[in-house]
BAGUNU-286574 format. One record per residue (C-alpha): x, y, z; residue in one letter. Coordinates in steps of 0.02 Angstrom, whole numbers, padded with zeros to 5 digits, always signed. Layout:
XYZA ...
END
This chain:
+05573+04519+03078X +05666+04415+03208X +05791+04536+03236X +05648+04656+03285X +05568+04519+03403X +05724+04482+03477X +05755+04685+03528X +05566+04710+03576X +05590+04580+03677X +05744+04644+03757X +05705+04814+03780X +05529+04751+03863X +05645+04633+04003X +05757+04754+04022X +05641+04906+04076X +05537+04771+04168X +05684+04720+04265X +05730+04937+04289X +05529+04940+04353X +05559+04775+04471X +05713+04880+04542X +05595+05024+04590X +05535+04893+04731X +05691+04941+04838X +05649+05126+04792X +05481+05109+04873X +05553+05003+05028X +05683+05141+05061X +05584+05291+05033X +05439+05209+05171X +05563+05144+05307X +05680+05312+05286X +05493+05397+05308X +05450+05307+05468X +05525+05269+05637X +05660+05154+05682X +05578+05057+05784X +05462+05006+05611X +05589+05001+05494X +05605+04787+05478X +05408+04770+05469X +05402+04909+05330X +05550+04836+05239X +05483+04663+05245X +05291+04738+05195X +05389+04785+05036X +05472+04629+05000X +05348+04501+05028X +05233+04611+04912X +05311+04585+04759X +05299+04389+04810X +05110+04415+04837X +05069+04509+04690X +05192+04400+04569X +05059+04243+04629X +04901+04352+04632X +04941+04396+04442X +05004+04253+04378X +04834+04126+04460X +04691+04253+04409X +04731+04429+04377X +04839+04414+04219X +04663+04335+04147X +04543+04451+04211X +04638+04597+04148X +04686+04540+03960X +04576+04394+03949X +04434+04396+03805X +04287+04477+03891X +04161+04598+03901X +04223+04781+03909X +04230+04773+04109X +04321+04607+04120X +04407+04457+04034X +04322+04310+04069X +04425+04182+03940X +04588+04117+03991X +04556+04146+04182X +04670+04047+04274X +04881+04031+04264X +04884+04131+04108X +04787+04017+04004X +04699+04070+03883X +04687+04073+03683X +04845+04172+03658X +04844+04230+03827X +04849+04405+03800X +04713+04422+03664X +04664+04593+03693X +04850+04651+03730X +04937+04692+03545X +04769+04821+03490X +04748+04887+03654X +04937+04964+03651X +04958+04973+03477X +04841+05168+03450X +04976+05269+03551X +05113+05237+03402X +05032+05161+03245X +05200+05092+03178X +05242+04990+03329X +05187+04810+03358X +05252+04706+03487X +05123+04544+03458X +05289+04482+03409X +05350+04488+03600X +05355+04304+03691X +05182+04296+03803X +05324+04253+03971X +05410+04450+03909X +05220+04538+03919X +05167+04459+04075X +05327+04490+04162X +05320+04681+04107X +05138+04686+04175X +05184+04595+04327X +05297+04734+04380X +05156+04872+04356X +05028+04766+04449X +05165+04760+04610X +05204+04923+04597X +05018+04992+04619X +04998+04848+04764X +05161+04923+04847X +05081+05097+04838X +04974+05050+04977X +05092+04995+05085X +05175+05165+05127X +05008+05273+05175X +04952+05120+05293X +05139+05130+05382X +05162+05100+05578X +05005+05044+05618X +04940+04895+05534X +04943+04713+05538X +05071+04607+05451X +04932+04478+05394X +04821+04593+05344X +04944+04709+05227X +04972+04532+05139X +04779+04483+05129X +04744+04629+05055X +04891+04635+04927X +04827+04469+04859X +04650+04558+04833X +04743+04716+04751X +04850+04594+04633X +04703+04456+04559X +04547+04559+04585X +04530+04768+04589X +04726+04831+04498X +04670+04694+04342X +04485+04757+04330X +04556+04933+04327X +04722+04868+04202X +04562+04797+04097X +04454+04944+04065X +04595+05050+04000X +04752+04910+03938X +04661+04765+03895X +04538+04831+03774X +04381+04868+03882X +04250+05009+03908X +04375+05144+03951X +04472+05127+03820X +04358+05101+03675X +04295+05266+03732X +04458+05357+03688X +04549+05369+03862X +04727+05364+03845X +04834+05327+03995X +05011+05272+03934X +05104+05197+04063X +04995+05224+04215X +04942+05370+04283X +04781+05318+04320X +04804+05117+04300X +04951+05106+04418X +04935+05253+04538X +04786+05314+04564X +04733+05136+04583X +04856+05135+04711X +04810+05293+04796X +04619+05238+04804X +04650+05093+04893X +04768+05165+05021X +04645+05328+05035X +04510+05169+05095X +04650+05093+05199X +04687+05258+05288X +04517+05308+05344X +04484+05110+05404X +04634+05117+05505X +04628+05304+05584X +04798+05395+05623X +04928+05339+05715X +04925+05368+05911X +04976+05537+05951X +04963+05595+05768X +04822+05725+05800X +04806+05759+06001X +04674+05861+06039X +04644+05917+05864X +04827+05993+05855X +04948+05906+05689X +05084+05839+05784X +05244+05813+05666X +05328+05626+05682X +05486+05635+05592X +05555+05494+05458X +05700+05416+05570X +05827+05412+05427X +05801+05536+05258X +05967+05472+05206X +05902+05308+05156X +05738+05421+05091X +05869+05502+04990X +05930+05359+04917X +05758+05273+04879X +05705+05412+04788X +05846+05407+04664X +05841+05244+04641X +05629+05280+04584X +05697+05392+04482X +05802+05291+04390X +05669+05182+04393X +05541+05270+04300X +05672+05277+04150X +05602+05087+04135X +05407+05141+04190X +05381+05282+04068X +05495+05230+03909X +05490+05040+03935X +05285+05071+03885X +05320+05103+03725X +05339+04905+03715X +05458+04915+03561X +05620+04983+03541X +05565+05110+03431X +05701+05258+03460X +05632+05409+03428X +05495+05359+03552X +05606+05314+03699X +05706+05453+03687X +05543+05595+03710X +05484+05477+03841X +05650+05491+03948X +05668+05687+03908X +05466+05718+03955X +05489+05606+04110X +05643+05688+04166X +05607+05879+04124X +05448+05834+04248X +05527+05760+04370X +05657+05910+04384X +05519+06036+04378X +05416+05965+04523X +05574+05953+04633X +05591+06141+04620X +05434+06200+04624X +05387+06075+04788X +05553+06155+04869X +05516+06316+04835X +05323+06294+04880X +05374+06222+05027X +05493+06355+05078X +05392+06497+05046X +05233+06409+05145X +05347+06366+05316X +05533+06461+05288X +05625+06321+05257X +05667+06197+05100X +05623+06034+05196X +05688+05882+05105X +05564+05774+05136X +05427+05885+05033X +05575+05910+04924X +05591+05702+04863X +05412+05692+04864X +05411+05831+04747X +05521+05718+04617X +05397+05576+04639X +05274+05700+04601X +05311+05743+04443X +05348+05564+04403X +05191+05522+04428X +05101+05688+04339X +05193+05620+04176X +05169+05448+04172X +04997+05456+04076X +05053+05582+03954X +05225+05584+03939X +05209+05514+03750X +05096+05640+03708X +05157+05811+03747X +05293+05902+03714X +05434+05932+03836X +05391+06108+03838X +05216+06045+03913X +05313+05913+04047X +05393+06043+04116X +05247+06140+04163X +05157+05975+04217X +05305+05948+04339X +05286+06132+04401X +05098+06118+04443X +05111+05922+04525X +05264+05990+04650X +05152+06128+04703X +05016+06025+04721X +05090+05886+04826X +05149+06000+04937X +04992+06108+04957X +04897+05919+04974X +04993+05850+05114X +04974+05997+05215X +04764+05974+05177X +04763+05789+05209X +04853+05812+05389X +04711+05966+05403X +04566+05825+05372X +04666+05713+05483X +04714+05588+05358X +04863+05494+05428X +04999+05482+05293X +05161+05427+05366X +05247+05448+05184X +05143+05550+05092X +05107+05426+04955X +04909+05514+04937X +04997+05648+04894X +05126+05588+04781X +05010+05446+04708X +04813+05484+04691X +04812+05677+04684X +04953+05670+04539X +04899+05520+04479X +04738+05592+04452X +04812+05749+04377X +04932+05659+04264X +04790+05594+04194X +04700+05748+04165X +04847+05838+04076X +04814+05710+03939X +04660+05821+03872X +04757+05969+03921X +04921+05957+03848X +04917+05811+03718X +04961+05851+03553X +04842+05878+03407X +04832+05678+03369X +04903+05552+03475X +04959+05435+03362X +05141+05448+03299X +05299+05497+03391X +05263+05655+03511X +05403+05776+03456X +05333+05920+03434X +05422+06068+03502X +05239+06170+03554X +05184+06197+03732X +04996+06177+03747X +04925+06083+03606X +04753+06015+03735X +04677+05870+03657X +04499+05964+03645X +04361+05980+03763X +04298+05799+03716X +04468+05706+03748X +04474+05822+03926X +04296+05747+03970X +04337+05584+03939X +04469+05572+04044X +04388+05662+04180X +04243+05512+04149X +04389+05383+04183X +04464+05462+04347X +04289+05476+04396X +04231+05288+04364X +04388+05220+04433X +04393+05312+04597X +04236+05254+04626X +04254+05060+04579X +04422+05034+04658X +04388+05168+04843X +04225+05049+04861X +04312+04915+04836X +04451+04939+04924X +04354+05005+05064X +04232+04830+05073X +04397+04746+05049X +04466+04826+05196X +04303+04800+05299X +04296+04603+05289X +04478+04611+05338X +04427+04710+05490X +04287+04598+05534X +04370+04445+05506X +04556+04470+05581X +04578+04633+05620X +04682+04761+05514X +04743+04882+05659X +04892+04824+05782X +04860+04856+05958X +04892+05010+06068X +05032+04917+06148X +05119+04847+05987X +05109+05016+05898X +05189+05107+06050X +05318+04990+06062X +05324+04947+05870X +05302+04851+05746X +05458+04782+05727X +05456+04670+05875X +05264+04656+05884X +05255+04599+05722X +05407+04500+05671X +05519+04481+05817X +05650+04580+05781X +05715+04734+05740X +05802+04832+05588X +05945+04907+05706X +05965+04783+05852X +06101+04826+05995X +06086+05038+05962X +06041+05144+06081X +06015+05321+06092X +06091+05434+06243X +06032+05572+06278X +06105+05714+06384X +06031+05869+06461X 
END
């Protein structure tokens, strides 16, 4: 039995640490995304949010999402991780998606840490859709919020043993918890903040390139890589035959969605651009996340077909509404998110217990597993876009949330932090 502990525990530190590593994924994706000339305010948006969110979770939002409670939130153990056991709720609450694992065993320091990661990730989320426009102070004001207050409420209902869950949703590592959280709250921040100057002059969608898809290129591998610690890593054991579907499902998506979004993408404007092309990949990464231990790789693949379609086909609409999203992370994040979820109660297996390794392609999990997850997308878009969006309104009233006309012309960088990512270039031009 300590030998099992012991490489539990490992295995949960060690995907933790791969998920922690997804940070520079994020940073490099957004800055590659953007212009130069808000490349140091982006990168330091996405360093100093990990800081934010590791103090958020660790002085309230660790309680209020596995503390004992009511089925909305915990309301023992509160404050600095401290209550009876600390994570009463957490052993049951993961222990229905494989009935032979049990990681109660795990240190409480090992759990928290592994939730800590999620809980920045979904804060970081925000961060990219909200890009070249907004105020330092206010990004980290409202991190804090995301961190101890709406991602925990959310983590509750369907991780910690609340309403969602005892209703039979089943979201294994985050689909819905992690990004679709995400993608509410940045859907709230976007509309608060309007588009960027210039985005959408006199009602015409003018394009503002990414200043270095390089360094896009590079984030995105390292998020894929990543995810090899997001997706498996939730089995929260090292239980082999489970790890190894999880990597093959999460993979097989991922490689799906970058084809389809390049083709899509081709076919729509006559040329494979590599922007929609990454974002396809992150696509699919995020379609599988909520059932990637429950269908069959047969079934991931055609998840990750459908999400790259569908992130390409949903940035073009969100630039139609005029939704400004400098990185496409509504795209990537809520609409997959939300369909990631959804392909639970299409493509899950006949029972969801036990390892997923059935070589079938569309088991569904039946009309009343489908509704039920539809119920959850439904209840938390609405909790976390109203309170993201009140969030984002006292922030407004209070301090502000938007930089001004000036700064954002000029950017960020030196507006906001006195310096810049590439100081001493300069670009010539010739005619």
């Amino acid at each position: 039995m300590e030998a099992k502990i012991m490489v539990d525990t490992m295995w949960v530190l060690i995907t933790a640490m791969l998920v922690f590593f997804m940070n520079l994924g994020f940073a490099a994706v957004e800055s590659g995304f953007a212009r130069a000339k808000n490349c140091a305010n982006i990168m330091s948006k996405n360093f100093v949010v990990f800081a934010v969110s590791s103090l958020g979770f660790l002085i309230f939002g660790w309680g209020l999402m596995f503390g004992d409670g009511s089925g909305l939130i915990g309301l023992k153990g509160l404050f600095f991780v401290g209550g009876p056991d600390n994570s009463p709720a957490t052993g049951d609450a993961y222990q229905g998606v494989y009935s032979a694992i049990s990681w109660t065993g795990v240190p409480l320091w090992a759990k928290f840490f592994f939730q800590l990661v999620f809980c920045g990730t979904a804060a970081t989320i925000v961060s990219g859709a909200v890009a070249e426009r907004i105020k330092y102070i206010a990004f980290i004001m409202f991190s804090f919020v995301m961190a101890m207050l709406i991602y925990p409420v959310i983590g509750h209902w369907i991780w910690g043993g609340g309403w969602l869950s005892k209703i039979g949703m089943f979201d294994f590592a985050g689909s819905t918890v992690v990004h679709s959280v995400g993608g509410w709250a940045a859907l709230a921040g976007v509309i608060m903040l309007g588009p960027r100057i210039g985005k959408y002059d006199n009602g015409h969608i003018k394009a503002i390139p990414g200043h270095n898809l390089s360094l896009a290129t590079v984030g995105t591998f390292i998020l894929w890589f990543g995810w090899f610690g997001f997706n498996p890593g939730s089995t929260m054991a090292a239980d082999p035959g489970a790890i190894a579907h999880v990597a093959v499902t999460t993979n097989t998506a991922a490689a799906a969605a970058i084809m389809s979004a390049t083709l899509t993408c081709w076919l729509l404007i006559g040329k494979p651009d590599l922007g929609m092309t990454l974002n396809g990949c992150l696509a699919g990464l995020v379609a599988i996340t909520a059932p990637c231990a429950f269908v069959s790789v047969g079934a991931a693949f055609f998840i990750g077909l459908i999400a790259g379609v569908l992130v390409v086909m949903s940035v073009m609409m969100f630039d139609r509404i005029h939704l400004d999203d400098p990185v496409g992370a509504l795209s990537v994040h809520l609409v997959n998110g939300v369909f990631g979820t959804i392909c639970v109660g299409l493509f899950a297996q006949d029972k969801i217990t036990g390892s997923a390794t059935g070589n079938g392609l569309f088991y569904g999990g039946g009309l009343k597993l489908l509704g039920i997850q539809l119920a959850g997308v439904v209840s938390v878009a609405a909790f976390v876009f109203i309170a993201a969006l009140l969030t984002w309104a006292v922030l407004k009233s209070f301090m502000g949330i938007r930089v001004s006309r000036q700064e954002e012309l000029r950017g960020l960088d030196i507006g906001e932090h006195g310096n810049e990512a590439y100081a001493g270039f300069q670009v010539f031009t010739t005619e």
